[in-house]
C-alpha positions, 0 to 999 in steps of 0.5 A: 600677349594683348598690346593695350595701345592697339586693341583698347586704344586704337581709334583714340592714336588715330584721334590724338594722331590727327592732331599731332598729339598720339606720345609715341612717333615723335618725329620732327614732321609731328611735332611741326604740325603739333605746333601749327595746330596750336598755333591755328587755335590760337591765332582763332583766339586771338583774332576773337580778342582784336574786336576789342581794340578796333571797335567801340565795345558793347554789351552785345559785342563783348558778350558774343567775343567772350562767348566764342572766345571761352569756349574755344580757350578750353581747347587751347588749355586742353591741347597744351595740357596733352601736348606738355604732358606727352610722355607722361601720357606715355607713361600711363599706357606703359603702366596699364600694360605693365599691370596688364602683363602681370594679370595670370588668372583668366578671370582677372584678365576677362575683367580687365579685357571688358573695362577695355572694351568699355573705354572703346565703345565709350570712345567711339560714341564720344567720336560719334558725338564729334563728327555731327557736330563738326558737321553741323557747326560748318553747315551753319554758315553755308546753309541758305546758300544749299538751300538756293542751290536746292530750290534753283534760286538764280538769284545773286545772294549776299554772303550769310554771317560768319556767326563765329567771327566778329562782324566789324571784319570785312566778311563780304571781301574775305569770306572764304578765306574767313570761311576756311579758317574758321570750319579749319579751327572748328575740326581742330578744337572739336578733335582736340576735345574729343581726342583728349577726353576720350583718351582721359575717359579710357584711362578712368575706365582702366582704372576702374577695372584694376579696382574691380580685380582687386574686389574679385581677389578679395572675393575668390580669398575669402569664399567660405571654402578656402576659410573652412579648410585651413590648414597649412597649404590653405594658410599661404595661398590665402596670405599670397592671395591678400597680399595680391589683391593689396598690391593691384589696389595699391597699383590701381591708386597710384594708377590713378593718381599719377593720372590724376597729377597729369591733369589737375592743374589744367583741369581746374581752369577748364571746369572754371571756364566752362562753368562761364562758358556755359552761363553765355551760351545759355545767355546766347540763347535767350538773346538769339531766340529773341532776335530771331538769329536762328544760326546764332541759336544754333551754335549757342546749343550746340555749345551748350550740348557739347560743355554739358555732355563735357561736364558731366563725363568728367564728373561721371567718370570721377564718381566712378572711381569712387564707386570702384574704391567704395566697392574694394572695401565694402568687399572686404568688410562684407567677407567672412575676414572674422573666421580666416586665419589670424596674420590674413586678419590683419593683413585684411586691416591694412584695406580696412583702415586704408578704406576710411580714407575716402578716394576721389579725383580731386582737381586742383584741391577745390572740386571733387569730381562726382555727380553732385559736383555736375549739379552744383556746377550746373546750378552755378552757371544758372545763377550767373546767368539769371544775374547776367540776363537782367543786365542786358534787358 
């Protein structure tokens, strides 16, 4: 038997791990360092948020706080959302292997076992995608430094600006110890990030896979061959086959939105703040390249790559969804229903009817996920930050 946790989800429990956030093994260790990774990534936020009450605040210094401060206040409500939600977690998985043990025909189990493979390569470019970025935000503040030590320039060079803290701390005096705990919050909030949006990624990509076992129940009914020769042994297995594929649908909506009440509430404030969040990076970028701040510039894309690429998987993986409900019913009504026996017929209306409702990842009741949404939430950052850029000129 196949343990969906060590085959599927293996590198997200090393990356959940490493945070102190995987359900299982919840030691009293694990959750004393649960608590201290939060609290490292709050204390960065709140360190960002003192400049306001030490110096006379600025257009330019409430932009650059705010900048810093969104965006790694999306990872504190994300490691909250997982850390209240632990067991419910743990739930999900208990639930994809619980559906995963009643799959019998080989076929359903080698869909099933490819969506999980999806979920897999997904998460591994998403880790991919983690480390050169964490590689690259904490090579920033040290790279005129290599390149002295490259060209074998002897000479005494002032420490380079921390771009992620506020200037007014005395950098020169504390550097390193600023230097530390900044790349520290750097490798937690991006773990933290890819973590938990590779292990929700993979709990979509499941759940699309449920939905395409009950399309392939369907399809394996209502074949032209088993409708052709009904007779009374032909009857029941086509009964038992509906009711089948109407019991893993009906599984892979609850599925679905028991993950979905997991998430939604966290979810609406994230895509709200990242919406902000990506308005001033844009803004970032603009002032940066126009000051020529090339290590500034740098963060403020590599920012704008990370909420984008953010964005757009979540809402991917809510169109997919939809894409997946679509096709059940779509497999339905395309069959040759019409010609099978009268009580399938009207099992079949039970899926007719359920398919004029639509499906989707809703977030909050305001925002649906799906690619449509990307767009309207990129075309929204945009308009902010056409209304923020002329403030600043």
């Amino acid at each position: 038997m196949i343990c969906i946790k060590t085959e599927y989800f293996n590198l997200n429990r090393i990356l959940l791990f490493a945070i102190g956030l995987w359900p299982y093994q919840r030691s009293k260790f694990v959750r004393l360092y649960t608590i201290l990774c939060f609290g490292i990534l709050v204390s960065f936020v709140i360190l960002q948020l003192t400049a306001f009450a030490t110096v006379k605040c600025t257009f330019d210094l409430i932009i650059k706080v705010l900048c810093v401060t969104i965006f790694f206040t999306i990872t504190v409500i994300k490691y909250n959302m997982f850390w209240i939600n632990t067991y419910r977690m743990k739930n999900l998985l208990e639930q994809l292997q619980y559906i995963f043990n009643e799959l019998k025909d080989e076929n359903e189990i080698a869909i099933f076992m490819k969506y999980g493979n999806n979920a897999k390569r997904c998460t591994a470019i998403i880790t991919s995608f983690t480390i050169c970025s964490i590689f690259i935000a904490t090579l920033i503040p040290v790279w005129p430094q290599i390149f002295d030590i490259v060209l074998h320039k002897n000479e005494s060079q002032p420490h380079p600006t921390i771009q992620l803290v506020p200037q007014y701390f005395n950098q020169e005096k504390y550097y390193y110890l600023i230097l530390l705990h900044t790349n520290v919050v750097i490798c937690i909030g991006a773990t933290t990030l890819a973590a938990t949006g590779a292990m929700l990624l993979g709990c979509v990509i499941c759940g699309c896979g449920l939905f395409q076992v009950a399309s392939y129940r369907i399809e394996q009914t209502m074949t032209i061959k088993m409708l052709k020769n009904v007779h009374l042994k032909n009857q029941t297995i086509i009964y038992k086959e509906i009711i089948y594929a109407i019991e893993i649908h009906h599984k892979a909506i609850k599925f679905t939105e028991f993950f979905m009440s997991t998430i939604k509430d966290s979810f609406l404030f994230i895509i709200i703040i990242a919406v902000i969040s990506l308005s001033l990076n844009i803004f970032g970028i603009f002032r940066d390249a126009a000051h020529g701040n090339k290590a500034g510039f740098l963060l403020h894309v590599l920012g704008l790559c990370v909420l984008l690429v953010y964005m757009f998987i979540t809402n991917y993986a809510g169109q997919e969804i939809t894409n997946h409900n679509n096709y059940v019913y779509s497999t339905v009504y395309n069959s040759k229903w019409y010609i099978a026996p009268l009580h399938a017929q009207k099992l079949i209306l039970f899926m007719l009817q359920r398919g004029n409702k639509a499906f989707h990842l809703n977030i909050g009741g305001l925002i649906v996920a799906s690619l449509e949404c990307f767009t309207t939430l990129t075309k929204a950052s945009m308009s902010y930050f056409t209304v923020l850029y002329p403030m600043y000129q």
